[in-house]
C-alpha positions in Angstrom: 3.7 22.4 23.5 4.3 20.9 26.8 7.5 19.8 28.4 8.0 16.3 26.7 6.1 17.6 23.6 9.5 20.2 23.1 12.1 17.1 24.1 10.2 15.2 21.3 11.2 18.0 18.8 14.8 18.8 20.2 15.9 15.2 20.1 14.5 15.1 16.4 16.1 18.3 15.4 19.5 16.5 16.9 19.4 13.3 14.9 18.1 15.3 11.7 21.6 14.5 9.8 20.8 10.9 10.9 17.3 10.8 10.2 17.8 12.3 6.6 20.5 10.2 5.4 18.8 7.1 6.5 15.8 8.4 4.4 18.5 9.5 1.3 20.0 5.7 2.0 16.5 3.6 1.0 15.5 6.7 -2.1 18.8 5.5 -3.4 18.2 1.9 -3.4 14.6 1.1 -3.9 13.0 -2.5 -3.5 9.5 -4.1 -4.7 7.3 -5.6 -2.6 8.0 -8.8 -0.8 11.8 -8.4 -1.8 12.8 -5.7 0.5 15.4 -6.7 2.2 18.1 -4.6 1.9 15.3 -1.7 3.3 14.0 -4.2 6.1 17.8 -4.6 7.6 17.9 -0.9 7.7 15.2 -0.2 9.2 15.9 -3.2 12.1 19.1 -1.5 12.7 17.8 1.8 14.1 14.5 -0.4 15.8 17.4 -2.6 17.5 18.6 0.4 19.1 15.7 2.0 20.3 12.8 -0.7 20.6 12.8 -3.1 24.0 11.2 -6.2 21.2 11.7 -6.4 17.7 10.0 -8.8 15.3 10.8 -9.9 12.0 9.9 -11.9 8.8 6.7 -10.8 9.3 4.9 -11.0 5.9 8.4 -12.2 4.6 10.3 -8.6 5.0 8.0 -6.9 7.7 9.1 -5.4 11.2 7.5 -4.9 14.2 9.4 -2.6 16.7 8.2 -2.4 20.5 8.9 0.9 22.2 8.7 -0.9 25.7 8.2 -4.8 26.4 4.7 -6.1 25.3 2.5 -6.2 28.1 -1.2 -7.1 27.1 -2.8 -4.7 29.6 -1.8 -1.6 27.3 -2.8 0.3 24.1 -1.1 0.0 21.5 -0.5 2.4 18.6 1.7 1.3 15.8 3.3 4.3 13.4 3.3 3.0 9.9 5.7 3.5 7.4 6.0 0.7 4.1 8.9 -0.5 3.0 8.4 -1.1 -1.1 8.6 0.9 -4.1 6.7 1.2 -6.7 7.8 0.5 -10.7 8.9 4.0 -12.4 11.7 3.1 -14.5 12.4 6.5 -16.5 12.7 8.3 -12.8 16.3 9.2 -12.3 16.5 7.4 -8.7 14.8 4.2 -10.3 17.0 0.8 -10.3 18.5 0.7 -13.3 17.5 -3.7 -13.2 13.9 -3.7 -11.4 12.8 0.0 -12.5 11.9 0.2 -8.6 11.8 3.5 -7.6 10.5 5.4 -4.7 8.1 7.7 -6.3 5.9 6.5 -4.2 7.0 8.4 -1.1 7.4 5.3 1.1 10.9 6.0 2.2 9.4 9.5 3.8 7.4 6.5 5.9 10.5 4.7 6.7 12.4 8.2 8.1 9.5 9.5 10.3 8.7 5.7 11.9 12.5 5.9 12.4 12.6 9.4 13.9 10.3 8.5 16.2 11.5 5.7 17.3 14.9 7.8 18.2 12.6 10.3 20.0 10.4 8.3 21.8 13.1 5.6 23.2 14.5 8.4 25.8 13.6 7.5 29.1 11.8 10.4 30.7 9.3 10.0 27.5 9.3 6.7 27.5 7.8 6.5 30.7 5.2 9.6 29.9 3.7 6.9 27.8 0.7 5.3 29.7 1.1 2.5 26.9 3.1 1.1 23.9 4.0 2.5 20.6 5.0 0.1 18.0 7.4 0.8 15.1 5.9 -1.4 12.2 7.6 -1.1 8.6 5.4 -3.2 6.7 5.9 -5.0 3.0 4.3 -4.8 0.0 2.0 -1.7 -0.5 2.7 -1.0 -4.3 0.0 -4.0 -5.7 2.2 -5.2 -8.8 3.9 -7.8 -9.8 0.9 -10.0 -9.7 2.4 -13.2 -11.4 4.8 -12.9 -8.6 2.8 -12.8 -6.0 1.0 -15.6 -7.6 4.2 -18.3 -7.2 4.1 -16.7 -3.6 0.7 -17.8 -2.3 1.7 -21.1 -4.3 4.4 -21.3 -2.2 1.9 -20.9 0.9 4.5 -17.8 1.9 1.8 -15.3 1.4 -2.4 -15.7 1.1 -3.2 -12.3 0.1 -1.1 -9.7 -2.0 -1.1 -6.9 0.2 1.2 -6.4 3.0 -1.2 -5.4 5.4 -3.6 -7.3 4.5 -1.6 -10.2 4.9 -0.2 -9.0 8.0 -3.8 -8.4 9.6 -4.7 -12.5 8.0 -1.0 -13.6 10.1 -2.2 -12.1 13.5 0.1 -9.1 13.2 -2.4 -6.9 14.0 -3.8 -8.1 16.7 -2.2 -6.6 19.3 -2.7 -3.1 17.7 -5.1 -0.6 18.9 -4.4 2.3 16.6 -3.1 2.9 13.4 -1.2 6.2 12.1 -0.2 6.2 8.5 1.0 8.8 6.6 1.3 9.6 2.8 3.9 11.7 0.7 1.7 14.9 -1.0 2.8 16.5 -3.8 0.1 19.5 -4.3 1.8 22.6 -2.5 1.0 21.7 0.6 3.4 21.3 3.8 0.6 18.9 5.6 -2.7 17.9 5.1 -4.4 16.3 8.0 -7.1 13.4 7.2 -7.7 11.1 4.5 -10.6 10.9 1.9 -12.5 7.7 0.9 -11.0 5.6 -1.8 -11.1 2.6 -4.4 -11.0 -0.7 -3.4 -10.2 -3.5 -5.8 -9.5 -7.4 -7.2 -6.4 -8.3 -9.5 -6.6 -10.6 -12.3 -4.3 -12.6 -14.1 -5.5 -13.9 -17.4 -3.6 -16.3 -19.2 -4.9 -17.0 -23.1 -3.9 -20.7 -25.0 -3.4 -20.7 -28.4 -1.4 -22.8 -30.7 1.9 -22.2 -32.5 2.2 -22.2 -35.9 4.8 -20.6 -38.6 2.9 -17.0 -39.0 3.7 -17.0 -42.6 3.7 -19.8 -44.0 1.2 -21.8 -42.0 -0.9 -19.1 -39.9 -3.8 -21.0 -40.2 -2.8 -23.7 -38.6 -2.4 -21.8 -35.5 -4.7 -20.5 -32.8 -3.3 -16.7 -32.1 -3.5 -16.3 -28.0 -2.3 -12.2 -28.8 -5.7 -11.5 -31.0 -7.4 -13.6 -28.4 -6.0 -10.9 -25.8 -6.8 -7.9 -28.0 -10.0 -9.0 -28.7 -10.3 -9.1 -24.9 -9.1 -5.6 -23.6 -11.1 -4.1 -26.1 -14.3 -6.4 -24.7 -13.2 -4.6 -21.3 -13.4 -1.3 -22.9 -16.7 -1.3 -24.3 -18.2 -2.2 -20.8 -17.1 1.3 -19.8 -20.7 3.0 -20.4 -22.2 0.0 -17.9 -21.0 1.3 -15.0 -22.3 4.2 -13.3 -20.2 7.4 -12.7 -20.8 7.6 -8.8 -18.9 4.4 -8.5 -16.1 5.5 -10.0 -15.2 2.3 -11.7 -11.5 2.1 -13.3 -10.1 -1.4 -15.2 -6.1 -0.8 -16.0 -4.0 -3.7 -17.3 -0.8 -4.3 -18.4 0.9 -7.4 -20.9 3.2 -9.6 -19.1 4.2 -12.2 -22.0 2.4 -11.5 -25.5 5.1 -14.4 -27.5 8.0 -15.0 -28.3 9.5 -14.9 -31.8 8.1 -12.6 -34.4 7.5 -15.2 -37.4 5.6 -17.4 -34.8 1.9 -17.4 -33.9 2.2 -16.6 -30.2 0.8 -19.0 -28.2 0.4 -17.8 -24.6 -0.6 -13.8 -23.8 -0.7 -13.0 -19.9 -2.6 -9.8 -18.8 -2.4 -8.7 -15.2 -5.4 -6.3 -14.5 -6.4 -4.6 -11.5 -10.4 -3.6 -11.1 -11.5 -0.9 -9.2 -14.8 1.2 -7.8 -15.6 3.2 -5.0 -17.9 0.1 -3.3 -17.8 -3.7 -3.2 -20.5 -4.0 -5.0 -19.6 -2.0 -7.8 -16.2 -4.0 -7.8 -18.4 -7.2 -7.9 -19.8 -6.1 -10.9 -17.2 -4.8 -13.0 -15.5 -8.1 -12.0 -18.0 -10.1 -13.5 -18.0 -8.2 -16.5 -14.4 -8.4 -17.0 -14.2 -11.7 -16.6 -16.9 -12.2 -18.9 -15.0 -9.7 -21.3 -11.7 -11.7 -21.5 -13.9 -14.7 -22.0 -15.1 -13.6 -25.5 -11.4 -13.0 -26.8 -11.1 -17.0 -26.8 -13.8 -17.5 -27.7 -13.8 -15.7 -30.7 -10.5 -17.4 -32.1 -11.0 -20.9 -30.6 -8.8 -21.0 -28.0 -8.5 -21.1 -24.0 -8.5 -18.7 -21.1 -7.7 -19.0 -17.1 -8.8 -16.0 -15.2 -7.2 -16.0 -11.8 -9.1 -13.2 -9.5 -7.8 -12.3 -5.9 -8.3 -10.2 -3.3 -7.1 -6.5 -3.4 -7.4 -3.9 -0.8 -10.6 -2.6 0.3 -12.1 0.8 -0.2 -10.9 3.6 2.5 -13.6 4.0 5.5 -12.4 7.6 6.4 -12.0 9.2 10.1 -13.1 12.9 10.6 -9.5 14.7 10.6 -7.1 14.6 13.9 -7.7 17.5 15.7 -4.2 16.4 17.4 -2.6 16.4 14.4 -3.9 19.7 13.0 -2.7 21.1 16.0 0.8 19.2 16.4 1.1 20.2 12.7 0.4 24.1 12.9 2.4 23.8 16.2 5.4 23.2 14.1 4.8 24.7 10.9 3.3 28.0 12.2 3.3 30.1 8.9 3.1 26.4 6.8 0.0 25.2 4.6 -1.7 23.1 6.6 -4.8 21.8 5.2 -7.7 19.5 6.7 -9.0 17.4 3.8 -12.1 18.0 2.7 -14.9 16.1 3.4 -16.3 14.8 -0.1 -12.6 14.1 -1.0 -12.4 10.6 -3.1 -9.3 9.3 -4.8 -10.0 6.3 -7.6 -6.0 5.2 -6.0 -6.4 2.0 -3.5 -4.0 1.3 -0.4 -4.2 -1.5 2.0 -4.9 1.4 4.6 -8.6 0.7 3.1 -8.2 -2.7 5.1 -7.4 -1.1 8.3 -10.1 0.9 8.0 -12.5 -1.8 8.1 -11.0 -3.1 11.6 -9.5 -0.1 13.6 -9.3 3.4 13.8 -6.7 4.6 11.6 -5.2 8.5 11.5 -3.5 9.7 8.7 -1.8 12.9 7.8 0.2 13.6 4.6 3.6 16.0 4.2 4.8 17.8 1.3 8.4 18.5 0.3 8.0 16.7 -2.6 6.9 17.7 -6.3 5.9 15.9 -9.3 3.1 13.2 -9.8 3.3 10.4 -7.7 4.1 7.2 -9.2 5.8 9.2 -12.3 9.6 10.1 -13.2 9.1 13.3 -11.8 8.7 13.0 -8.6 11.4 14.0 -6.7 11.6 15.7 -3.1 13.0 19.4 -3.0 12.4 20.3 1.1 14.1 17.6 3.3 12.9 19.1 6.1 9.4 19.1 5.3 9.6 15.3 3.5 11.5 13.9 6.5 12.2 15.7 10.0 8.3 16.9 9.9 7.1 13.6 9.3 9.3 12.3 12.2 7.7 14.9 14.2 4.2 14.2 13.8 4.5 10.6 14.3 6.2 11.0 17.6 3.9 13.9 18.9 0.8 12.2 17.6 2.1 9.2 19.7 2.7 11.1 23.1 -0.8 12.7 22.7 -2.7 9.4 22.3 -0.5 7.6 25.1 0.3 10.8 27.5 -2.1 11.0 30.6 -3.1 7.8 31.1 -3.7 7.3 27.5 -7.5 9.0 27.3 -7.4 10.0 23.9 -6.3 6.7 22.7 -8.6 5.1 24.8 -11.8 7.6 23.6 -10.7 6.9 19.7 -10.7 3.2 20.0 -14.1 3.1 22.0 -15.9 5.5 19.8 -14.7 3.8 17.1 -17.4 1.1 15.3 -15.3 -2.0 13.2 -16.8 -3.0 9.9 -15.4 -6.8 10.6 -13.6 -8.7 13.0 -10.4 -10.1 11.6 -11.8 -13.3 11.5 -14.7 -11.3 9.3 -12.2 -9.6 7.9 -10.4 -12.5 6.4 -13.6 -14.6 5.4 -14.9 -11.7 3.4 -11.3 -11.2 1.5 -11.2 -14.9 0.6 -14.9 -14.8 -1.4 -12.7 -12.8 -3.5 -11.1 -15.9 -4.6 -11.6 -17.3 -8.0 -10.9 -19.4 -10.8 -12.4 -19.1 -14.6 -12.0 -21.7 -16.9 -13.0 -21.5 -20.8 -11.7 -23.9 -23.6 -13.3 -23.2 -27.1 -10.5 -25.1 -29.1 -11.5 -27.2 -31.6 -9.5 -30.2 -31.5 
């Protein structure tokens, strides 16, 4: 490590205590996507104090920290860190009203964006930066809460249901050269350095009519939307052996509302569903069949469906592996497990980093210090140091490297690097996702 490289580390290894109970603050009070507030004005405090610009309210909770004032000569590389959680009520850190809980590793984001930000504001390394580093805690990762996200967009406070996604379709991105994202890992290792391809997918929100009736003494006078449902998600099931394996197809959906009172024919059923595969085409088809698949459920009691379909994230378009960051990474951790992902590595998961992917050259790296599967109520982190104070570390050094002598590296990524779409592509390709399906087999 050179000079600035070790300054990184030992201002880090100061503000560890700080770093680590800012990270302990947001695990212990976890907020869904597009209502993190509490997270968001925690975050802007520490930006505040070492960011020359700060923006806000960007996506409705995103933050956009400027290590030095904008200037539209430089390159920019923003660290990443997202500010949601994701629903796992039986964890012991989850809300005890929402279920939220950060078993999702996000708040290890939050604490290494912050860390570097502490780092990289000192002024000797400040101005070893031959460009600018932006500090961007972005909402809305965790893709749930559809029906919420839903009276959003009617709203016209959101478009899309991602928070990068929705952040690249506001402009937010424009002024970002670089992306570094990072990722909690909870397989035994201390870092692994790359990231894989992934699913893509659209969300649905299917909403079955029926009509209410006394379920014992007049069932037949009513139109059952819950069988109309059933009838549906097993439709969905049965397309399984349609879809070949290489595309890695998955269809997962959840009941929202399935009636009210017991001794009534339910009359409403809403399913949120997300659909997934490997390619767009593959998520073209299985979308088509699932839409057809819900379809028959009405049909086959006589009553009516809406299938709302909307853009999801798009599959990951992976870089070969950081050699920077393998090195910063056994630099640090010299007797660690550092691993460089391998190269046939595919995850049926999604993330709005699949987005990014398709516009810009995007690093990512993941840390352990964590244990139990993500998502699940038994995650937990065990090595503080590892979880947070590495992942602080990495971001900043990985920052210095790309920006440090007049910013080559940074400047040799982002030429070699070949965009699927402009963001004006970008967005006209997410909005063909768009969709309405109407069926009404009631007989009146």
């Amino acid at each position: 490590m050179d000079k600035i490289e070790k300054k990184i580390v030992e201002i880090i290894d100061k503000n560890r205590e700080k770093i680590i109970n800012f990270a302990k603050d947001i695990y212990e009070h976890p907020e869904l996507g597009y209502k993190e507030e509490r997270t968001a004005q925690k975050v802007l405090e520490i930006l505040k104090e070492n960011s020359e610009e700060v923006k806000t309210n960007l996506a409705i909770t995103g933050i956009k920290g400027y290590l030095k004032k904008k200037n539209s000569e430089d390159i920019n590389v923003a660290l990443i860190g997202e500010l949601d959680a994701v629903v796992s009520p039986n964890n012991p850190w989850a809300d005890k009203k929402t279920g939220a809980c950060h078993a999702c590793g996000h708040h290890t984001q939050l604490a290494g964006i912050i860390g570097a930000a502490i780092s990289l504001s000192d002024e000797e390394i400040k101005n070893s930066l031959d460009g600018n580093v932006i500090f961007f805690a972005v909402p809305a990762e965790e893709y749930g809460e559809i029906e919420f996200k839903l009276s959003l967009k009617e709203k016209n406070l959101i478009k899309y249901g991602g928070g990068k996604s929705e952040l690249i379709r506001i402009g937010e991105f424009n002024d970002v050269d670089i992306s570094v994202v990072h990722h909690s890992d909870p397989n035994g290792f201390d870092v692994v350095v790359g990231d894989g391809t992934s699913n893509g997918f659209v969300s649905k929100v299917t909403r079955y009519k029926g009509r209410a009736s006394h379920a014992a003494g007049t069932p037949h006078l009513g139109i059952n939307a819950v069988n109309a449902g059933s009838l549906g998600l097993n439709a969905v099931a049965y397309q399984r052996e349609t879809f070949k394996d290489e595309d890695s197809v998955r269809v997962h959906s959840i009941i929202t509302k399935g009636g009210g009172l017991v001794n009534v024919i339910p009359d409403e059923l809403v399913i949120e569903s997300l659909v997934r595969a490997k390619n767009v085409e593959a998520i073209e088809d299985a979308s088509k069949k699932v839409n057809r698949a819900f379809k028959s459920g009405a049909l086959a009691v006589g009553g009516e469906v809406e299938i709302i379909t909307s853009p999801g994230y798009l599959p990951v378009i992976p870089l070969k592996p950081s050699e920077d960051i393998l090195d910063i990474s056994n630099s640090l951790l010299p007797n660690g497990l550092v691993k460089e992902i391998e190269s046939n590595s595919h995850t049926a998961g999604s993330s709005d980093v699949g987005d990014l992917t398709h516009i810009m050259p995007t690093l990512k790296f993941a840390t352990g210090g964590v244990e139990g599967g993500l998502h699940s109520e038994y995650f937990k982190v065990v090595n503080e140091e590892i979880a947070y104070i590495v992942t602080a570390k990495i971001m900043a050094l990985t920052a210095y490297r790309l920006l440090k002598e007049k910013a080559i590296k940074a400047k040799q990524i982002k030429a070699e690097f070949n965009p699927k779409f402009t963001i004006e592509e970008y967005k006209k390709y997410m909005d063909k996702f768009e969709g309405v399906v109407k069926a009404d087999y009631r007989e009146e």
